[in-house]
N, C-alpha and C positions, 0 to 999 in steps of 0.2 A: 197770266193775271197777277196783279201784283197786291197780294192781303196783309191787309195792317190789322189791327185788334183795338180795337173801341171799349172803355169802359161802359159798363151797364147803368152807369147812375149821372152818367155825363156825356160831353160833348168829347172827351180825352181821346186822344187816338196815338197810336205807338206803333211802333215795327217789332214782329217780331221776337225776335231776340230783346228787345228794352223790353217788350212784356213778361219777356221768359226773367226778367233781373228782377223787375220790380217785384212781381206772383200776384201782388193785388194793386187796384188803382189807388190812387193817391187822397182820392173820393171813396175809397170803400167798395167801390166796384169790381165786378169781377173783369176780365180780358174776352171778348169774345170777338172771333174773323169778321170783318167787314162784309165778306160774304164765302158762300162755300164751296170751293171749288168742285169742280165735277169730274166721275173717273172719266180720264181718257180713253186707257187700256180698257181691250174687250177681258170678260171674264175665262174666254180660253187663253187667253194670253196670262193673266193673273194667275190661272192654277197653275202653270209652267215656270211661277216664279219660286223661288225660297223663301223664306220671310225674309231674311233681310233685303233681298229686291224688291220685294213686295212693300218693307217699311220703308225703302226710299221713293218709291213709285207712289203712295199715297203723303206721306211728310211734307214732301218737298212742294207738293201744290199747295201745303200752307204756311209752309215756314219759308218763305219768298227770298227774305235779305240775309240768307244763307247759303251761301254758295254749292253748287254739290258735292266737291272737295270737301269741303267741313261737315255737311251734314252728311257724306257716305263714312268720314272717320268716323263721326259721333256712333252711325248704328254699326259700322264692325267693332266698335272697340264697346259696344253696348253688348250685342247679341253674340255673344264667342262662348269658350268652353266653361264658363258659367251657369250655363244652363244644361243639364243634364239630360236632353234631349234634342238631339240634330232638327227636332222640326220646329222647335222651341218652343210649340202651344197643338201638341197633339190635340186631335180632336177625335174621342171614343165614343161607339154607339154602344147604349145600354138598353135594355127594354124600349126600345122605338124611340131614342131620343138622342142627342149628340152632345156631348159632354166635351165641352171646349178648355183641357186641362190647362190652365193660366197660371201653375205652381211649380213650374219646373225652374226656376229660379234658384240663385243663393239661398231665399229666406221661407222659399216653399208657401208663396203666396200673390197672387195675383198684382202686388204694386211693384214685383219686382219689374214685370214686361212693361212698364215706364218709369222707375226707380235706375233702372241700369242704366239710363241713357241722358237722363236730365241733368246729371252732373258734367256730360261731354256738353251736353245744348246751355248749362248756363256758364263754364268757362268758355265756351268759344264764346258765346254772348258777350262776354266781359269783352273779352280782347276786341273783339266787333265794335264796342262803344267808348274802348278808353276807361276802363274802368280800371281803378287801379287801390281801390277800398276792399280791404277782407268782407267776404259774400257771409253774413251769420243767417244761417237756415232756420227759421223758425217753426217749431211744428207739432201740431197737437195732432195723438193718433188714438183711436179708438183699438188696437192691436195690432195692425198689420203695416197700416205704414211708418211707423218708427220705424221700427229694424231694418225694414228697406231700403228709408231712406239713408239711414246710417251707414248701411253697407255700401250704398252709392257714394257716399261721399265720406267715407272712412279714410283719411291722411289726404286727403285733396287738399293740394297749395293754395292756400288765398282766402279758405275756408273754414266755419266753425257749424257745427249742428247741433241744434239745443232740442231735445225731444221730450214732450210732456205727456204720460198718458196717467189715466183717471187708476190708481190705486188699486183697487179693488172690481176693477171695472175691464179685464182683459183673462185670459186663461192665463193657466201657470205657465203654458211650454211658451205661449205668448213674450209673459214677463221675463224668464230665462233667455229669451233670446235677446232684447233689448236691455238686460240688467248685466250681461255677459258681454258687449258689442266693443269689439277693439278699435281702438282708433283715437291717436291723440286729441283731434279735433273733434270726439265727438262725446256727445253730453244726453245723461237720459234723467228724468224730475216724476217721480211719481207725483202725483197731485189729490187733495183730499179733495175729491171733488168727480164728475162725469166728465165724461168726453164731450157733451156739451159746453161748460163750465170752460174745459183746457179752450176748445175752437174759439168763443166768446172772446175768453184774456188773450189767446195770441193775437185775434183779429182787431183786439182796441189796444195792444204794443205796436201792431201796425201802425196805426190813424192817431198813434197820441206823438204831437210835435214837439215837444218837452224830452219825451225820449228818444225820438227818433234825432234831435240835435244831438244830444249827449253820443248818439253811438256813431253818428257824422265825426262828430268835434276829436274823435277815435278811433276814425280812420277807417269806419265799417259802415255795410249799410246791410238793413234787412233783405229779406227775401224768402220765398217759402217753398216745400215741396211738397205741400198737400195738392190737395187734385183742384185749389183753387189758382193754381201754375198751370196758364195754358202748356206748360212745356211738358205736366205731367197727363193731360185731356188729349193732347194731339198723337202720341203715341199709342193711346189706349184703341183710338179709332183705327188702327191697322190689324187690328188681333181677328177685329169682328168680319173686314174684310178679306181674311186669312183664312177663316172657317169656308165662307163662300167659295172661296178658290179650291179650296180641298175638296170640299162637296163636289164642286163640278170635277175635278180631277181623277174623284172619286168612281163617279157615277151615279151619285147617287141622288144627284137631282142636274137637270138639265142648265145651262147659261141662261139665264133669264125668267129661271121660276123664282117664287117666292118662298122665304122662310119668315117662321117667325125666332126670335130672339127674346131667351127669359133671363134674367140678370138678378141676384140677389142685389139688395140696393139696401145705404144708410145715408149717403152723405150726396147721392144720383150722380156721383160722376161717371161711374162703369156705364151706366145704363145711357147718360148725356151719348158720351163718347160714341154709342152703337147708332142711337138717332144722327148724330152727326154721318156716320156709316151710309146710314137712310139718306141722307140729303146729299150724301156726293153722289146717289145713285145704287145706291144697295139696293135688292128690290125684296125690300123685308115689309111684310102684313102687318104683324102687330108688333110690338116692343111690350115684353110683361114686365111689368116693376114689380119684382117679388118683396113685399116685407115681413119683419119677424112679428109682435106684436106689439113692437113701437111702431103701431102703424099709422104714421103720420102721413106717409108718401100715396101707401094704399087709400086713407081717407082723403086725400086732396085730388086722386083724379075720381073717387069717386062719387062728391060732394063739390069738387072745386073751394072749399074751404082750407086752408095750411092751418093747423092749430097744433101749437107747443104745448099749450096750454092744457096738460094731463100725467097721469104718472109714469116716472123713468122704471123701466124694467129691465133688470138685471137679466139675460139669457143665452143660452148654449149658444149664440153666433153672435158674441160682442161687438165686434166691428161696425154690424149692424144697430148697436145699440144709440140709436143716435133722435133726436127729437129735431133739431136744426138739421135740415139738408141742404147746406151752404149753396151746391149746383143746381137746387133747381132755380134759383137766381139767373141764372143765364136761358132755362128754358121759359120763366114768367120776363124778361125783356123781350123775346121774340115774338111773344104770345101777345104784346102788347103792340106789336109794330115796328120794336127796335125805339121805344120812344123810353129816355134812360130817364125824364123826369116821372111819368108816372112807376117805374120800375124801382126807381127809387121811392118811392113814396108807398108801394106796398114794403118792401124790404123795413122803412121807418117804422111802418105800424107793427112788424114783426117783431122789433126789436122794441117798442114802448107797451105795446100789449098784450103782444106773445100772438099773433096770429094776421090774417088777411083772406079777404074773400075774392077771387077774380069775375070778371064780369064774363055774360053769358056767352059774349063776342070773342074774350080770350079761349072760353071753356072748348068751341067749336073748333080751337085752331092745336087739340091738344088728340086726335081723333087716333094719332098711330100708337097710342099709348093704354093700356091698361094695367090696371093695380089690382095688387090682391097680397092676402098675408096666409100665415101660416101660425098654427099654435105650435107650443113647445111640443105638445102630445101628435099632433099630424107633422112634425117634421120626423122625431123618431121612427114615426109608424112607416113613416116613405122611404128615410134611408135605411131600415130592416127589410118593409120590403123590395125593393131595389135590388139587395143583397141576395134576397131568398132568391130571386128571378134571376139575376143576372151573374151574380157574383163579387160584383162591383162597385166600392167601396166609397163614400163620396163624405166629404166633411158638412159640419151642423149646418154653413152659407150656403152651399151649392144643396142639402137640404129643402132650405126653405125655397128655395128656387124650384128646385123637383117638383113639392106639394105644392106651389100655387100653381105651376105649369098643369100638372095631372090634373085637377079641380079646373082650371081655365080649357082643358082639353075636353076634359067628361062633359061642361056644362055648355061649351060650343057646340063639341061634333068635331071642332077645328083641327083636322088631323094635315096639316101644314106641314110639313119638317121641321123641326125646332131646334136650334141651338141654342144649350143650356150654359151660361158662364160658368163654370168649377174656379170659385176663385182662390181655393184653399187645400193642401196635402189636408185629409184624415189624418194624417201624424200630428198637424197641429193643434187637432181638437179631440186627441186619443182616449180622454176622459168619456166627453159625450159621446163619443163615436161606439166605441165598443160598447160604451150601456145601451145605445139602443141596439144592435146585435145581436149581443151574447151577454145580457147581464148578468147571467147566474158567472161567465168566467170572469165579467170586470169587476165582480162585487169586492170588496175590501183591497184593489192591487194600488199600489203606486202608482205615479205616473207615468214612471217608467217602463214599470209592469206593466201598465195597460198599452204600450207602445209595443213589447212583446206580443201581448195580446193580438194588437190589431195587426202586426206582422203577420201571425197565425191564419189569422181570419183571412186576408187581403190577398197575400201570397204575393206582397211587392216588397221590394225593399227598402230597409229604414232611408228616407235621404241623410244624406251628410251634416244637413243642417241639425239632424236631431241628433246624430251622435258627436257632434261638436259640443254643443250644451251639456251634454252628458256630465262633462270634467272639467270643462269652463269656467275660471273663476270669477266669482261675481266685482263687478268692476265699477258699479254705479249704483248707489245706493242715498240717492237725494229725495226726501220729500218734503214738500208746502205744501200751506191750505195756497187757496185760489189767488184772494188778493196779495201773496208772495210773489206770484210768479216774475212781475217787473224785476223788482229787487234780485230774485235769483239770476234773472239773466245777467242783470249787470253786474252781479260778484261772479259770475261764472267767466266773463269778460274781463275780468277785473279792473270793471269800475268804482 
């Protein structure tokens, strides 16, 4: 079958690889498959793969105008000794539940398992189209996917990566790791302002033609590596498939039972990604949308209403801190029929009045999904007691994921098997981590100290990523308010 990628806000349609250059439509839209392709492969046959067999066995049904040559380079030269674990997305059982660790990366966080590989998918893209313009990555992160994306495309020929995250609005070990990040080509902007704010201004640098001439007339053209890059959504959909193949390999659920799938979510890509999962034929019950208490996602399936329209909170899973969740764009076009004028026409009213209500017809077509959030005080309470039960050590994301899971489990009965996304090392967020624990030992330590600390506690070892940062010297030190951001790009270009 052969998938192309349709804009959500038009009639646009693109292959591929031109979706993976462009990252958003030309219209504002986001790229999503024409349609979905379906597993072939039986699930006994899947568990008997590695991941990287498994990432070319699932990819390659949608990245069509790819050859296998190119697309089997892209995932060896993605998934190699980078990742600190041969199966490259363990999957641990903790007090009755499967902890799908997605941190085993460079940067010890879940954007690396499509970070590492989008940089193979969008130079071979280029060369696939004749492109022959330096590729400038533009990209606003709430913590986790800057350094990612950085380290994926840190000295890459042809390239430049501009990464803007909100000031004050990420952890420390966070900011140290993107204010430290080597690489001639690569650029990091703190911003006075949220992670809202940063997605906003990169998305109208995108769609503003004034500037997108200037950086033509200069021999560059944009492109993105947020997860509104089908090139960073289609890789995410192989991990969830991975878990299933292990379970069954396992034993510990049969080829053709059901799981359900809980995902910390801010921006709904991770969670998009696993429903796509769902629709090639995964045979998962329900999809939890875990939120923090920006709980915008949790009130929109639970109301069907999306409203921005309330206050930004600052909390122990930043990444999460997010009031715009850019992907659920592609799940309200499906929900409408695939029809990109009314899709567009909610996204409009999003963006003039901060909100949109879907009709009761879309609501019905939203049924594998359930939301639910988590306070500051029941995420602590679940990764301590986690701890106390298991031993087992899980960051403030994967957290919030835990307590809506437990609370969605106790108020069902729904004792399904569940795989939980871990999108984050506990090293990253050693602050929060060890205060809920052991607060009398985290009381007054550094940050460092408390990385000691949660050594103590965990009985794993530091990854590399943390003790890189360590002695790291800081290498990026740029901040603007909001309406800067244009202007910094193009002195950072030197325009």
């Amino acid at each position: 079958m052969d998938i192309r990628f349709r804009s959500t806000r038009s009639e646009l349609e693109v292959t591929a690889s031109q979706a993976i250059l462009q990252g958003l439509g030309k219209d504002g839209g986001l790229f999503v498959p024409t349609a979905i392709p379906k597993l072939t492969e039986s699930f006994e046959a899947l568990a008997q793969m590695n991941y990287r067999e498994l990432a070319y066995a699932v990819m390659s049904k949608f990245l069509t105008d790819f050859t296998g040559e190119e697309l089997l380079a892209c995932i060896e030269g993605a998934y190699d000794s980078k990742f600190d674990s041969p199966l490259i997305a363990p999957l641990v059982k903790a007090d009755g539940a499967y902890y799908l660790e997605l941190f085993h990366g460079s940067t010890i966080a879940f954007k690396d398992m499509a970070l590492s590989i989008l940089p193979y998918l969008m130079t071979t893209a280029a060369k696939k189209n004749g492109v022959d313009k330096k590729i400038v990555i533009l990209t606003a992160t709430s913590g986790d996917t800057g350094k990612a994306a950085m380290a994926g495309f840190a000295d890459v020929p042809g390239t430049e990566i501009i990464v803007f995250y909100p000031k004050d609005g990420v952890s420390h070990i966070q900011e140290r790791q993107m204010v430290t990040q080597r690489g001639e080509n690569t650029h990091v902007v703190a911003i006075r302002g949220n992670f809202d704010d940063a997605q906003t201004a990169v998305k109208k640098m995108f769609n503003d033609p004034a500037m997108n001439a200037k950086i033509e007339a200069a021999g560059c053209q944009f492109s993105s590596a947020n997860s509104i890059n089908i090139g960073r959504l289609i890789p995410q959909v192989v991990y969830y498939v991975y878990s299933y193949a292990q379970l069954v390999k396992r034993g510990e659920i049969r080829a053709g039972d059901e799981i359900n799938i809980t995902v910390p979510t801010g921006n709904f890509g991770n969670i998009l990604a696993a429903y796509y999962a769902k629709l090639m034929g995964l045979p998962v019950k329900k999809l939890i949308c875990a939120s923090n208490i920006n709980k915008v996602l949790a009130d929109f399936f639970e109301t069907g209403e999306y409203d921005r329209r309330r206050e930004f909170i600052l909390t122990s899973s930043p990444s999460m801190d997010i009031l715009i969740s850019s992907n659920l764009e592609r799940l309200i076009y499906r929900s409408t029929g695939n029809d990109p004028a009314a899709c567009a026409a909610f996204m409009k009213n999003l963006s003039e009045s901060g909100g949109y209500r879907i009709t009761e017809e879309m609501k019905k077509t939203l049924g594998d999904f359930r939301g639910g959030f988590a306070t500051e005080e029941e995420n602590f309470a679940g990764i301590r007691a986690l701890y106390e039960r298991s031993g087992y050590v899980i960051d403030t994301h994967t957290g919030i994921a835990n307590a809506v899971y437990r609370r969605y489990a106790s108020e069902t009965g729904d004792r399904t098997p569940t795989v939980i996304a871990s999108t984050a090392s506990p090293y990253k967020f050693a602050n929060a981590v060890a205060g809920a624990i052991a607060p009398d030992k985290a009381e007054g330590k550094t940050d460092f100290e408390l990385i000691d600390v949660l050594k103590e506690l965990s009985g794993v070892a530091e990854p590399p990523a943390i003790t890189d940062i360590r002695t790291a010297p800081v290498r990026h030190s740029t901040v603007c308010d909001v309406d800067e951001m244009p202007e910094t790009v193009l002195r950072i270009l030197g325009m």
